[in-house]
C-alpha positions as CSV (number, residue, x, y, z in Angstrom):
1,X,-14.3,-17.6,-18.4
2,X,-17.7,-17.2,-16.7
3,X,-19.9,-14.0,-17.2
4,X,-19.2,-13.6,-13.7
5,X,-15.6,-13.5,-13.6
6,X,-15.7,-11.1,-17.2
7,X,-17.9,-9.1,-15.4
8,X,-15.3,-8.6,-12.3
9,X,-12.3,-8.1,-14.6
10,X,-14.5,-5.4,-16.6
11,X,-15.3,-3.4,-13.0
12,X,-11.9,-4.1,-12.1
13,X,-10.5,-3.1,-14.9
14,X,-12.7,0.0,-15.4
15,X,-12.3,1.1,-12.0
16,X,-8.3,0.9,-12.5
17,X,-8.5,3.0,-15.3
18,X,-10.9,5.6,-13.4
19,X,-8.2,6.0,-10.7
20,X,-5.9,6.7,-13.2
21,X,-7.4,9.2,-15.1
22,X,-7.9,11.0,-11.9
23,X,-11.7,10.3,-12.1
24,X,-12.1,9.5,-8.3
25,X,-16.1,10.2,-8.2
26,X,-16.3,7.2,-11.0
27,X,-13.5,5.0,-9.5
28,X,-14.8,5.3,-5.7
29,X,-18.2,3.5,-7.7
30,X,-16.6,0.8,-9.7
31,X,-14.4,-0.1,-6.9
32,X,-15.9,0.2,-4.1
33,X,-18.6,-2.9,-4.1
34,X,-15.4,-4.8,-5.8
35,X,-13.4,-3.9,-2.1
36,X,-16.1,-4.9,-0.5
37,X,-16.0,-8.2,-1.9
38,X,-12.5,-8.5,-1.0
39,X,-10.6,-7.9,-4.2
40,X,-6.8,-6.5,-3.0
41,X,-6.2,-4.1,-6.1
42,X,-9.8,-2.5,-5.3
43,X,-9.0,-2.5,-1.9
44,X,-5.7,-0.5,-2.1
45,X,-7.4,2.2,-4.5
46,X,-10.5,3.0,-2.4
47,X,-7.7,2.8,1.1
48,X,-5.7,5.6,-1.0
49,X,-9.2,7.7,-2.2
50,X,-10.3,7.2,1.7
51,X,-7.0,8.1,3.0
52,X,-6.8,11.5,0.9
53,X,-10.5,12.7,0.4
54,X,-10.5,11.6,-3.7
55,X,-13.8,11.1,-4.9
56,X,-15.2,10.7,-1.5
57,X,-15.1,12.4,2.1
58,X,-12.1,11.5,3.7
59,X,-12.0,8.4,6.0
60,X,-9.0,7.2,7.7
61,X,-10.4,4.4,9.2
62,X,-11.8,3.1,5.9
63,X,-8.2,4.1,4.2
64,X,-6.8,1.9,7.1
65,X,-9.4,-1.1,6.4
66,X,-8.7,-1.6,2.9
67,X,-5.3,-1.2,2.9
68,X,-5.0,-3.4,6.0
69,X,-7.0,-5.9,3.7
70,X,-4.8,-5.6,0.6
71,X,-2.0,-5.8,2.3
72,X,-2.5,-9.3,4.2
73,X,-4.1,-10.6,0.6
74,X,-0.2,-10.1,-0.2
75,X,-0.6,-7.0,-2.6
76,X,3.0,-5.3,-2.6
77,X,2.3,-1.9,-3.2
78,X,-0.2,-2.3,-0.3
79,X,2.0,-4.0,2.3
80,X,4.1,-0.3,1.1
81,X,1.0,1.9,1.8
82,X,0.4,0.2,5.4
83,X,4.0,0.7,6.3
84,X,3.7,4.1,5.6
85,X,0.5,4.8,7.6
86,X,2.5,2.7,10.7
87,X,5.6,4.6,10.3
88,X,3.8,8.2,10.1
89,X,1.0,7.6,12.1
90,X,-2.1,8.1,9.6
91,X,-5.2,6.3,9.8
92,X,-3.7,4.3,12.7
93,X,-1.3,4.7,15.3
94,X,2.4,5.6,14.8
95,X,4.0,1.6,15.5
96,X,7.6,2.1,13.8
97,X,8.4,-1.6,14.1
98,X,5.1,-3.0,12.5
99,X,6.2,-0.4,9.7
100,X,9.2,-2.4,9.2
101,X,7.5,-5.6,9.0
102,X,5.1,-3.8,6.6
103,X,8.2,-2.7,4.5
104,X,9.8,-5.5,4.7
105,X,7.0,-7.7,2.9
106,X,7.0,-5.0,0.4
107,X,10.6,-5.0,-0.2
108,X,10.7,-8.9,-0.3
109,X,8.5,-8.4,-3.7
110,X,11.2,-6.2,-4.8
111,X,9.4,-2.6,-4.6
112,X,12.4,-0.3,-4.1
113,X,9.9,2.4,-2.2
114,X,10.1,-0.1,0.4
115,X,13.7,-1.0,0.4
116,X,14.6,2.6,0.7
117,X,12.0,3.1,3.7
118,X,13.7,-0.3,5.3
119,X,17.2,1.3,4.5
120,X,15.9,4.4,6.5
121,X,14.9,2.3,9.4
122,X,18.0,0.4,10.2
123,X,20.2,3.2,9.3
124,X,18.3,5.3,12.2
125,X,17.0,2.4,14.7
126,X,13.1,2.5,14.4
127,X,11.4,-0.2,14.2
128,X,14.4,-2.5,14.1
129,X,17.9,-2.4,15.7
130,X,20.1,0.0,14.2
131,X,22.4,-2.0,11.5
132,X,24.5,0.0,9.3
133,X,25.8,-2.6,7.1
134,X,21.8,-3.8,6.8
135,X,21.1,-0.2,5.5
136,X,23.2,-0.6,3.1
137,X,22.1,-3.8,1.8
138,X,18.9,-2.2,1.5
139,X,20.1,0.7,0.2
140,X,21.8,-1.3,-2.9
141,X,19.0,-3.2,-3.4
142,X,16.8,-0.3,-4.0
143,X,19.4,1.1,-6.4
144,X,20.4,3.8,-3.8
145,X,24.3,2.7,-3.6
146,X,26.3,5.3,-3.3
147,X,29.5,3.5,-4.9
């Protein structure tokens, strides 16, 4: 492992744990030159401090940046975040059937957040053609079978 690469999963790792301790002030500065570099779990941190004013003024357009970013570099629980912000309109504009494609990538990686949302979608029509019997497949998969 190069001094470089120890020094990234130190930052990374540092920043991770600042998020998760709720210290958003110390998080927004270990991660943000590490988004800025393009790292997807960085990325999808600072999106969720910028979308929500943690640590930092509140920026929708830099929530919808990084989380765009995170999401295309594959990260699950990213793809979930864009969704979200396509299927409710925040940081970007309301686009119900990109939020299914959004989910949909999520759900592939088996997060059941996204499953749910996808059941959601089919059961009422947006974003896809309403499909009961595609609901519920969703629905199981997500562990929300009613039998």
């Amino acid at each position: 492992m190069t001094d470089d690469t120890s020094e990234h999963d130190m930052a990374l790792g540092s920043g991770i744990a600042a998020f998760e301790s709720k210290q958003f002030s110390r998080a927004v500065g270990l991660l943000g030159p590490l988004a800025a570099a393009g790292e997807p779990q960085a990325q999808y941190r600072i999106a969720i401090m910028a979308q929500n004013g943690l640590g930092m003024t509140r920026n929708p357009a830099l929530a919808y940046r990084a989380m765009q970013a995170a999401a295309v570099a594959g990260l699950g629980p990213a793809q979930h975040g864009l969704g979200y912000m396509y299927l409710t309109g925040e940081c970007t504009a309301q686009d119900p059937a990109r939020a299914a494609v959004c989910f949909r990538l999520a759900a592939d990686q088996g997060l059941a957040g996204a499953q749910a949302a996808l059941a959601e979608l089919y059961e009422e029509g947006r974003g896809v053609p309403q499909d009961s019997a595609e609901a519920a497949r969703w629905r199981r998969l997500a562990g929300l079978d009613e039998g």
